[in-house]
VEXMARGU-206646 format. One record per residue: x, y, z of N, C-alpha, C in turn; residue in three letters. Coordinates in steps of 0.2 Angstrom, whole numbers, padded with zeros to 4 digits, always signed. Layout:
BEGIN
XYZXYZXYZALA ...
//
This chain:
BEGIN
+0859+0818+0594+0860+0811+0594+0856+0807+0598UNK +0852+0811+0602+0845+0806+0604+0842+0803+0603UNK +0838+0803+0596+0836+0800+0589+0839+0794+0586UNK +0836+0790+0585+0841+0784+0579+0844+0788+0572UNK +0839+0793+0571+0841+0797+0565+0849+0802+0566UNK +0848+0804+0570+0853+0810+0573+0860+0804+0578UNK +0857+0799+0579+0865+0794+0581+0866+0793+0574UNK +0864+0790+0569+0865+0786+0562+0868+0792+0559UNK +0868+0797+0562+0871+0802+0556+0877+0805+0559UNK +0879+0803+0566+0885+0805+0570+0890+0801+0569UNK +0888+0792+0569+0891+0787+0569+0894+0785+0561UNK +0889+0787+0557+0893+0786+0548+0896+0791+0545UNK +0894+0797+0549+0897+0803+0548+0908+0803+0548UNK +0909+0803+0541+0919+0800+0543+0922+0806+0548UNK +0925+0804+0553+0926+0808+0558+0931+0814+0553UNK +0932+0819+0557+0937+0823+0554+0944+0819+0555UNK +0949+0824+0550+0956+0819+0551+0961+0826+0548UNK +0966+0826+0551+0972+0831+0553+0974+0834+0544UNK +0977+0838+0542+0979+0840+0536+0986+0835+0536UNK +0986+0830+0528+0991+0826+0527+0995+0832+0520UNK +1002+0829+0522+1007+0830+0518+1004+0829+0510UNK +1006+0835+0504+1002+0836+0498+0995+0835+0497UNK +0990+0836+0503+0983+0837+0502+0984+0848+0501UNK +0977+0849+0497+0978+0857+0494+0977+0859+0501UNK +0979+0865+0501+0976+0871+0507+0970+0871+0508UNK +0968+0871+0515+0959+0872+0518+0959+0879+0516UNK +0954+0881+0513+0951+0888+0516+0948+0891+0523UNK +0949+0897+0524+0949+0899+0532+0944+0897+0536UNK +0937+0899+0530+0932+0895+0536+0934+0887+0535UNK +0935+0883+0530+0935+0877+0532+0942+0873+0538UNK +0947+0879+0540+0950+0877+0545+0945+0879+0552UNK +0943+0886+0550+0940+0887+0557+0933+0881+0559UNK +0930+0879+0552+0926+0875+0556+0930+0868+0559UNK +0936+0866+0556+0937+0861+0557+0939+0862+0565UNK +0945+0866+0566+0946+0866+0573+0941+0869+0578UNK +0935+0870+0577+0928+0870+0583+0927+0864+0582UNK +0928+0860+0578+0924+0853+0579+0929+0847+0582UNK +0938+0850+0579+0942+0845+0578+0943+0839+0579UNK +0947+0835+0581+0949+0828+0581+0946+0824+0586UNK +0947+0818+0587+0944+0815+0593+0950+0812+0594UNK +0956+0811+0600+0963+0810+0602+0960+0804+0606UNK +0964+0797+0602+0962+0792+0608+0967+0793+0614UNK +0961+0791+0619+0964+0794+0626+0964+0785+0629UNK +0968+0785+0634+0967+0777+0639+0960+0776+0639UNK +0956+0783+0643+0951+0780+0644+0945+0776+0639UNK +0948+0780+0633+0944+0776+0628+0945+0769+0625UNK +0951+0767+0627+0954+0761+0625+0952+0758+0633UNK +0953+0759+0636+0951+0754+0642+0940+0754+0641UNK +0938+0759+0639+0932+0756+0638+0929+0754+0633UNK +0932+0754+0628+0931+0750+0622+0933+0740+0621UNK +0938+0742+0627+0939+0735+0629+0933+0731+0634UNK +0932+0736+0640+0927+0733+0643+0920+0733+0639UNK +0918+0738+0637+0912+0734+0632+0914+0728+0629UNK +0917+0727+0624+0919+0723+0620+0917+0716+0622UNK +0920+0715+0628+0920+0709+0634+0914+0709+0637UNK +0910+0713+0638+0902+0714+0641+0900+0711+0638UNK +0900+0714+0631+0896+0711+0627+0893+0703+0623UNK +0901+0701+0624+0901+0693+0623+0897+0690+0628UNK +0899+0692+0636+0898+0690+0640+0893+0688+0642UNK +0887+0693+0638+0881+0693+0640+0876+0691+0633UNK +0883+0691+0628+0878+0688+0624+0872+0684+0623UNK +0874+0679+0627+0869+0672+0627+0863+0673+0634UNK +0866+0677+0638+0862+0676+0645+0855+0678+0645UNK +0849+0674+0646+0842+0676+0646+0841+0678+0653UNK +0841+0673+0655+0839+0675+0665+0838+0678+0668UNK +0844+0683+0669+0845+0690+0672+0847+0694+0670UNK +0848+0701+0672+0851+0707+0668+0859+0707+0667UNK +0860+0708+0660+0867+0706+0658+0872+0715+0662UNK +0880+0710+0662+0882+0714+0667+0883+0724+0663UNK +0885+0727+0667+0883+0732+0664+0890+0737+0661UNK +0891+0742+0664+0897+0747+0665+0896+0755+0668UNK +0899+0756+0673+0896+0763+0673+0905+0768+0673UNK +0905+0774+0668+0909+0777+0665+0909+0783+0673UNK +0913+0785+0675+0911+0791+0682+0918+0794+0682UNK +0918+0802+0685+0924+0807+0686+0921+0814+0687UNK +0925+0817+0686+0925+0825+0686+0922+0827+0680UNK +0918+0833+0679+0915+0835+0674+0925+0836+0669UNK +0921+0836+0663+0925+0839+0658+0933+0835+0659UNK +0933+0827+0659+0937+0823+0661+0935+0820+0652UNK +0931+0821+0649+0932+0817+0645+0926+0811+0643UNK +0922+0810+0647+0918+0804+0649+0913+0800+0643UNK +0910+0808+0642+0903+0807+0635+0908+0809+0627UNK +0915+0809+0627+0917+0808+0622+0921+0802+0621UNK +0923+0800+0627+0923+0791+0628+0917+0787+0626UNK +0912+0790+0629+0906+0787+0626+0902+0785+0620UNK +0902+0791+0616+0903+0791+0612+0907+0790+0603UNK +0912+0787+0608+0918+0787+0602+0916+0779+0604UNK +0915+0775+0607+0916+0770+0610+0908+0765+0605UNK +0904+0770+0608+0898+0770+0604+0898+0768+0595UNK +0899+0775+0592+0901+0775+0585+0906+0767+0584UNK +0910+0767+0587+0915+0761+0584+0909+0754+0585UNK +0905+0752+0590+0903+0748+0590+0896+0748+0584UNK +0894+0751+0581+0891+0753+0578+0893+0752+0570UNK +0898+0755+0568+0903+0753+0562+0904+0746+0562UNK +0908+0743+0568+0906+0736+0568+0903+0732+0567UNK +0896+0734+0569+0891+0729+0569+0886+0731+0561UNK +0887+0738+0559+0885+0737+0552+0891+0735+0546UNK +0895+0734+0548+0901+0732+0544+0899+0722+0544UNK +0896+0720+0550+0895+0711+0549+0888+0710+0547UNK +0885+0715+0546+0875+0712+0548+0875+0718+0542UNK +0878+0721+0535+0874+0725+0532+0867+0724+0531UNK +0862+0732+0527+0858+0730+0527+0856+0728+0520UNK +0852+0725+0519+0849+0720+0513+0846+0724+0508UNK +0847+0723+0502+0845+0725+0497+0838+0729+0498UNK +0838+0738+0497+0831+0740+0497+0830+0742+0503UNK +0834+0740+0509+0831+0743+0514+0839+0746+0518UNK +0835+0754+0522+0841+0758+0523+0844+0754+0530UNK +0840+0752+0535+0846+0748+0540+0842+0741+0542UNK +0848+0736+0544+0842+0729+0546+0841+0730+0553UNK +0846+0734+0557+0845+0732+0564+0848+0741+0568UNK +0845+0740+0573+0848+0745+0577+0853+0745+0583UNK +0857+0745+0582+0865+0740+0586+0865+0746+0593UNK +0863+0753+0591+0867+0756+0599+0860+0760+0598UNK +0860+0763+0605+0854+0767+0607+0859+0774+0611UNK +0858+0777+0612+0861+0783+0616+0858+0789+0618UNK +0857+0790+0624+0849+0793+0628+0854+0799+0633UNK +0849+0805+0636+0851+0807+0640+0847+0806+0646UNK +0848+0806+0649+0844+0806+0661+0841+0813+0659UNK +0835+0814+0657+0833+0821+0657+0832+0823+0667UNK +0833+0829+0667+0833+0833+0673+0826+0831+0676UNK +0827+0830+0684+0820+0827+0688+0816+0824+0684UNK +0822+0817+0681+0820+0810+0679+0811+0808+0683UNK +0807+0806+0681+0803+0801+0681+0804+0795+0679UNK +0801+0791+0679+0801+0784+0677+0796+0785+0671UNK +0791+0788+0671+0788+0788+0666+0794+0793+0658UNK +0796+0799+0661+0800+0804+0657+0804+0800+0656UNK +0809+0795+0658+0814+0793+0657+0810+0787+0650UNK +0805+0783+0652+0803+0777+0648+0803+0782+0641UNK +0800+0788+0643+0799+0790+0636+0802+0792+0631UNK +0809+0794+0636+0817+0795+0632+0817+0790+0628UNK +0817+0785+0630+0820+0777+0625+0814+0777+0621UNK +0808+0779+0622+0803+0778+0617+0806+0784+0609UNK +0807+0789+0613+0807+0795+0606+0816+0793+0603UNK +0819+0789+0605+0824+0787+0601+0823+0783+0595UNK +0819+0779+0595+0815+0776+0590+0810+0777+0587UNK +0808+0783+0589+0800+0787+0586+0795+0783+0589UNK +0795+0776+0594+0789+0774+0596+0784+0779+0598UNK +0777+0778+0595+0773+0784+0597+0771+0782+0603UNK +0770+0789+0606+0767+0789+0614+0762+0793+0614UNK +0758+0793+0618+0751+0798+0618+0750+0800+0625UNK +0747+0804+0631+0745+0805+0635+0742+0802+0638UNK +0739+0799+0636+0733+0792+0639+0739+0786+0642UNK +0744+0783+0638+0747+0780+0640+0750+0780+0648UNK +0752+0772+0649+0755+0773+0656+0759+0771+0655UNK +0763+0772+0661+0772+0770+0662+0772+0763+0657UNK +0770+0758+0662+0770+0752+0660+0769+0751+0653UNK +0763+0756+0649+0761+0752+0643+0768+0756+0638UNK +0769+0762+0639+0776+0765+0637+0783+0758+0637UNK +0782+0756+0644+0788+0752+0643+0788+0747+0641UNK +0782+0742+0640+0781+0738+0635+0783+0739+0627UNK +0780+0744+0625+0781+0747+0618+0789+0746+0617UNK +0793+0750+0623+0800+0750+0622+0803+0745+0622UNK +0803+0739+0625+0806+0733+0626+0806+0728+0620UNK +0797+0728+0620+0797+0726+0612+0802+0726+0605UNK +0799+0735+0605+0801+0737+0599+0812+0738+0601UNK +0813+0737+0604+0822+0739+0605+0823+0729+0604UNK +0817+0724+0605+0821+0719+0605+0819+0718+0599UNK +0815+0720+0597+0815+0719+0588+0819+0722+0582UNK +0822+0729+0587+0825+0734+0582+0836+0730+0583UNK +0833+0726+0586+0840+0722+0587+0845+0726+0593UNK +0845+0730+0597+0849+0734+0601+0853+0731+0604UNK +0859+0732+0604+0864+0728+0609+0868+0732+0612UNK +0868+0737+0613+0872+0744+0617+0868+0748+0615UNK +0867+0750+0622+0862+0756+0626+0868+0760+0632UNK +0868+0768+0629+0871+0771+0633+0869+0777+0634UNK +0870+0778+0641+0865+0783+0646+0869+0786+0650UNK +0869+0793+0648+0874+0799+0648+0868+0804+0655UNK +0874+0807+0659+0871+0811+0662+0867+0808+0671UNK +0869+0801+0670+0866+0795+0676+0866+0799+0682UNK +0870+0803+0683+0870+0807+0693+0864+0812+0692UNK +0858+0814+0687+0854+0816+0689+0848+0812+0692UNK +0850+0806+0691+0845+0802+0695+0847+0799+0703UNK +0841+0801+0707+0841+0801+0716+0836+0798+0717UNK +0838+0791+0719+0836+0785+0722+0831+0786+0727UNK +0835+0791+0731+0834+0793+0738+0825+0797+0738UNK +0824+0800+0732+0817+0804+0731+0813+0799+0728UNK +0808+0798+0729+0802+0793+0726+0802+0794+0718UNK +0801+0798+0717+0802+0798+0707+0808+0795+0705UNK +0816+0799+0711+0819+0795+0708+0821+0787+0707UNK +0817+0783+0714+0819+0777+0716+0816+0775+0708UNK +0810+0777+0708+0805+0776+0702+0808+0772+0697UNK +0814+0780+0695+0816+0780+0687+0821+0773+0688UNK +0824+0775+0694+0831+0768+0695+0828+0760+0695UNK +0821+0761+0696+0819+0753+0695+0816+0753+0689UNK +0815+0757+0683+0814+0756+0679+0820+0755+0675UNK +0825+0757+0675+0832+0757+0672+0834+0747+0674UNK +0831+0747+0681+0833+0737+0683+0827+0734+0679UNK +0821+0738+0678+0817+0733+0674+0819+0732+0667UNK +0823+0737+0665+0825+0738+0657+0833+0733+0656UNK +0835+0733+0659+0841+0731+0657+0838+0721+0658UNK +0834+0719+0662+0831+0713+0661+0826+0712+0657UNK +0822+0715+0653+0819+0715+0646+0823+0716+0641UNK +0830+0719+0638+0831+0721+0634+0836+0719+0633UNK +0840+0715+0627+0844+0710+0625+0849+0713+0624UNK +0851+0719+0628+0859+0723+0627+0862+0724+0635UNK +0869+0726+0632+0873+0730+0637+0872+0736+0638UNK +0869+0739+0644+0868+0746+0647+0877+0747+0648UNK +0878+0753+0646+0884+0758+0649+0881+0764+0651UNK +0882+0766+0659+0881+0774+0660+0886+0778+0659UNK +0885+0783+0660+0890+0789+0661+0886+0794+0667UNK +0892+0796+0672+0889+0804+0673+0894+0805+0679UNK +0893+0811+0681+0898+0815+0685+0899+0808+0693UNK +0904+0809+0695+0907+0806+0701+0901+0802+0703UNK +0900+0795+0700+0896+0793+0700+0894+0789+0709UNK +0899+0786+0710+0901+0783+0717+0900+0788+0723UNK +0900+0795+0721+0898+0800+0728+0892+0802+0729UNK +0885+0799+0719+0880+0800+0724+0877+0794+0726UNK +0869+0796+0726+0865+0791+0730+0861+0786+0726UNK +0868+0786+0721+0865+0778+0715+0869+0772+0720UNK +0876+0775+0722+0876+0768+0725+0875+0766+0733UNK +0870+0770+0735+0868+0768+0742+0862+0766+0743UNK +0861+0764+0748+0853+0760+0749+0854+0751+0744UNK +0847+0749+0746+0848+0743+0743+0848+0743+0735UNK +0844+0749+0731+0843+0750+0726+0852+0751+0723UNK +0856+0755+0726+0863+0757+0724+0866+0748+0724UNK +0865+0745+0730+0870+0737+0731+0868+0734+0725UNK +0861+0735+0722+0860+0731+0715+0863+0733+0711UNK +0865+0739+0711+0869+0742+0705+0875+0742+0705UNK +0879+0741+0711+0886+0740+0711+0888+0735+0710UNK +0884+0730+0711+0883+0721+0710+0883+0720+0705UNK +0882+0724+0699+0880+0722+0693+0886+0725+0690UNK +0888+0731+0691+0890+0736+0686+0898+0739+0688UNK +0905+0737+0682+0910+0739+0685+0910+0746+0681UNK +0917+0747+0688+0916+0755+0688+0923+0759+0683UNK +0923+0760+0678+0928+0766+0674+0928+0772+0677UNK +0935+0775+0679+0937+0780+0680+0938+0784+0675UNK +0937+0791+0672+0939+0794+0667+0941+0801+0672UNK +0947+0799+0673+0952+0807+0679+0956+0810+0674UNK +0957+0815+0678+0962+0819+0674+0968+0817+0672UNK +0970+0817+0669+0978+0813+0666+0984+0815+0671UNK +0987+0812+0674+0992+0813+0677+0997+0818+0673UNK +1001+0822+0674+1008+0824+0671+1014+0818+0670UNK +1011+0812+0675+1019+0808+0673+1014+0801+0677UNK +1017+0797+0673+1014+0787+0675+1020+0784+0675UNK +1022+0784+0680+1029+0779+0680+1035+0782+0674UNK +1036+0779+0672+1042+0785+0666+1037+0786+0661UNK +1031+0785+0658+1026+0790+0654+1025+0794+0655UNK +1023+0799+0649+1020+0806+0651+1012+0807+0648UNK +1009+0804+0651+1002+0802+0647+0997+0810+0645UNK +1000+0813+0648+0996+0821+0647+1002+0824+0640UNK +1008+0824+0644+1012+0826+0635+1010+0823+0630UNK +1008+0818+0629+1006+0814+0625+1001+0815+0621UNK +0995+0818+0625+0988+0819+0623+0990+0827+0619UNK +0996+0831+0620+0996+0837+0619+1000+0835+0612UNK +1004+0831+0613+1006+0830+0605+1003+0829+0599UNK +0998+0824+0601+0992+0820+0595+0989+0827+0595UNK +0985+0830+0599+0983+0838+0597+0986+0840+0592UNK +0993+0842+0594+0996+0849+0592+0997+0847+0584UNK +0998+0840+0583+0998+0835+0578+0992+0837+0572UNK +0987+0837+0576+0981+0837+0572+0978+0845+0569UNK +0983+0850+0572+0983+0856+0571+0984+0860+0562UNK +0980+0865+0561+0978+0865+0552+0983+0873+0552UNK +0988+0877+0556+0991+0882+0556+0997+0882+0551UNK +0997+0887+0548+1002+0887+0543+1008+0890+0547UNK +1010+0893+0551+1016+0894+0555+1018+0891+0562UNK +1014+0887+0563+1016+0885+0569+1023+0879+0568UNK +1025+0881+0574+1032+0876+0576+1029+0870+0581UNK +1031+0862+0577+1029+0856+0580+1034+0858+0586UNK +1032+0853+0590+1036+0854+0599+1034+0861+0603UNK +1030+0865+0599+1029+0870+0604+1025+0867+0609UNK +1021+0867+0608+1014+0863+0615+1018+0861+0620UNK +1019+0855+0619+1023+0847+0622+1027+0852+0627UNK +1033+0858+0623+1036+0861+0629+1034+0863+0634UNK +1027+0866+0634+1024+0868+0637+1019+0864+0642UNK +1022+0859+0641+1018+0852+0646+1015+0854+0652UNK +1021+0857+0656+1019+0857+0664+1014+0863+0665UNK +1017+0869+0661+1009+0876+0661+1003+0873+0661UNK +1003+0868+0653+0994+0866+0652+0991+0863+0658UNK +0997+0858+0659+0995+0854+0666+0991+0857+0671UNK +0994+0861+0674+0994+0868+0678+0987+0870+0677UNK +0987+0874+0669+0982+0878+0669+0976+0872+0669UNK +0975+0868+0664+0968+0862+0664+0965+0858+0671UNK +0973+0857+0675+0971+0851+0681+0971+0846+0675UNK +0974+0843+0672+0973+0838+0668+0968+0836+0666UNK +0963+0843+0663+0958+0838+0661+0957+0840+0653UNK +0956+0834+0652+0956+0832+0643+0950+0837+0640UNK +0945+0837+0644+0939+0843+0637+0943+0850+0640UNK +0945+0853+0646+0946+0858+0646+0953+0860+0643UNK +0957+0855+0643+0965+0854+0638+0963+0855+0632UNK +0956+0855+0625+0953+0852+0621+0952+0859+0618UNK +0950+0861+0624+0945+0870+0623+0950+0873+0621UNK +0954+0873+0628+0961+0878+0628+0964+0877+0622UNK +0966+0872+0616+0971+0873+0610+0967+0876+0606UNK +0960+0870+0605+0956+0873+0598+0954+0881+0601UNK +0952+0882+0605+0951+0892+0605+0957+0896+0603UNK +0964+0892+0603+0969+0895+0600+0971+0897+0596UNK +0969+0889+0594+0971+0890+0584+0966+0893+0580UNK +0960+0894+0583+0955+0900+0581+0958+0906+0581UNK +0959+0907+0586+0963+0913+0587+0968+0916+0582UNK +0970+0911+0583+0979+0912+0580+0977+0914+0571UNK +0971+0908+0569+0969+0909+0563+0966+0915+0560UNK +0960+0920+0567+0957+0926+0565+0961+0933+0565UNK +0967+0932+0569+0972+0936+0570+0977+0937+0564UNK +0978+0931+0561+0982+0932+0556+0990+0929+0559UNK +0990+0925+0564+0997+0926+0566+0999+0917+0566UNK +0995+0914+0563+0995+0908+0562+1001+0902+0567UNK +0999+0902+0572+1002+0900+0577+1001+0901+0584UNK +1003+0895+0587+1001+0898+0595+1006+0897+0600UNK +1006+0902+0603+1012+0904+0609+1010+0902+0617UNK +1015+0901+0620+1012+0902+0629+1009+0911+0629UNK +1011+0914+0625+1008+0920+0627+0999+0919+0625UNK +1000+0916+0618+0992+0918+0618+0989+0912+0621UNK +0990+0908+0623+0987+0903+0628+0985+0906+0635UNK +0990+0910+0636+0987+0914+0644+0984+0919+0641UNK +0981+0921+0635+0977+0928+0637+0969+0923+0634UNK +0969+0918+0635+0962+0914+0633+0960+0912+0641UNK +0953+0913+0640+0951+0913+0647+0947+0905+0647UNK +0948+0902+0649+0946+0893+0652+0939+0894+0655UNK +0935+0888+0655+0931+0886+0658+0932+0887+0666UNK +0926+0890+0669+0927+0891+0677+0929+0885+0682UNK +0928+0880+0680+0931+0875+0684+0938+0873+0682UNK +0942+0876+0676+0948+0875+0677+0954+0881+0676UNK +0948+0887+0675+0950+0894+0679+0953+0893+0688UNK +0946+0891+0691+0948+0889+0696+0953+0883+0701UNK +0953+0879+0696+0958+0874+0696+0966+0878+0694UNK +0967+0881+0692+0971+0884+0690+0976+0890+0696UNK +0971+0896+0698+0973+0899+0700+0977+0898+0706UNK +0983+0901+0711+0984+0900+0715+0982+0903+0720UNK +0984+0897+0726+0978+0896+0732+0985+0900+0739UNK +0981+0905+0740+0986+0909+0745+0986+0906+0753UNK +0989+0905+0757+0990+0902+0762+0987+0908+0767UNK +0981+0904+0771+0978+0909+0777+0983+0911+0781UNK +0983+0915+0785+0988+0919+0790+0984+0914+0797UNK +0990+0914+0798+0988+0909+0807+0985+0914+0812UNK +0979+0911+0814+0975+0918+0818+0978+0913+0825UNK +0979+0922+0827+0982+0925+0836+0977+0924+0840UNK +0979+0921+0847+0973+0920+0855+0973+0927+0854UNK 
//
């Protein structure tokens, strides 16, 4: 999805959607593939940042002068973030070719979202060239940073972009000279380019994007989304039950009993830490299961013999109390 070719095939691609009442039976691989891929469950965080885009975007519509304001997405791995990102992306994208189609003869008029990754030991030039190979701009050896970032500015204000979103942002380190580099080229770009930057990336606030003077420019600019693990309860909601039920809802098992999951609210809780992708793994590896087993359904039994990702393995296990050491 780096590509404009490989976003444009994510974003019009019709998402998958749950098995309805008198649609015929799936075949087994086409349950199997469906549940590796399954559903995308609106969660808060995607409605709260589908909102604040929404509002950026106006916001900065018209604004020449300075760099329009931004957003930056932050949390705990596997909270959720870059499928907020990208479900948030896609909708804006639907929208903007549903107003502006494109005209008779030609496959698009405009390119409405950009969506990049922070390659590892970002440069400011590696980084320029990310946004360049998005849009196939050609780059060649010879080239320098600056002529790189000309091309891009350019071609992104002509290709029409108006959402740029930059996933994996905590690999870049102010603090190192390459990386003060890349971070002032990210402030050159958001003042050359006619759209709303969104980042993403792991606990953004704890690194050293927001310290130093180069960090106060970014927190100036850019409000901050939380994507945390879902609490088990919000006042009298249970917004993690909740998340299990749209799942178990979305589920292709021919024996499965609705309300199982949901009862078992507080284990998932337990085993995940609330977190939405490792809560996502744990069902769909399930109903895989349940599917290549033959026993079409899923139990608290076979959900503890599925082993989780290490961060919520460990999240999970229980923590024994040191022995008080003697003078």
């Amino acid at each position: 999805m780096t590509t404009w070719q490989g976003w444009q095939h994510f974003a019009t691609t019709p998402p998958l959607t749950p098995p309805q009442p008198g649609d015929a039976p799936r075949s087994t691989e086409e349950r199997l593939a469906y549940h590796s891929a399954f559903v995308t469950v609106r969660t808060p965080a995607i409605n709260t940042l589908a909102t604040q885009v929404r509002t950026l975007m106006l916001l900065g519509r018209h604004q020449q002068n300075t760099a329009r304001p931004s957003l930056i997405v932050t949390g705990p791995a596997a909270a959720g973030k870059t499928t907020a990102l990208l479900e948030v992306g896609r909708t804006c994208h639907l929208a903007h070719t549903r107003k502006h189609p494109a005209p008779p003869g030609r496959a698009h008029e405009q390119v409405p979202v950009a969506y990049l990754l922070v390659p590892p030991g970002a440069t400011a030039k590696t980084l320029a060239i990310e946004f360049a190979r998005y849009l196939g701009i050609p780059v060649t050896n010879r080239m320098t940073q600056a002529q790189i970032t000309s091309a891009v500015c350019h071609t992104y204000t002509q290709a029409g972009v108006r959402l740029v979103l930059i996933d994996e942002i905590h690999r870049l380190n102010p603090r190192t000279t390459t990386g003060a580099e890349a971070a002032d080229l990210l402030k050159d770009l958001t003042e050359r380019i006619k759209a709303t930057f969104v980042y993403s990336g792991i606990d953004v606030a704890a690194t050293p994007l927001f310290s130093g003077i180069r960090g106060a420019q970014l927190a100036g600019r850019a409000s901050l989304i939380t994507c945390g693990p879902l609490p088990a309860r919000h006042g009298i909601r249970r917004p993690f039950t909740d998340l299990i039920t749209d799942m178990e809802t979305a589920l292709d098992l021919a024996q499965h009993t609705p309300g199982t999951l949901p009862r078992h609210a507080t284990y998932l809780h337990q085993r995940t830490a609330g977190r939405i992708g490792s809560l996502a793994r744990l069902i769909r590896q399930a109903a895989i299961t349940a599917i290549c087993d033959g026993t079409e359904r899923i139990t608290k039994k076979s959900l503890e013999a599925i082993r989780l990702d290490h961060l919520a393995e460990e999240a999970s296990r229980p923590r024994t109390r040191q022995p008080a050491r003697t003078a």
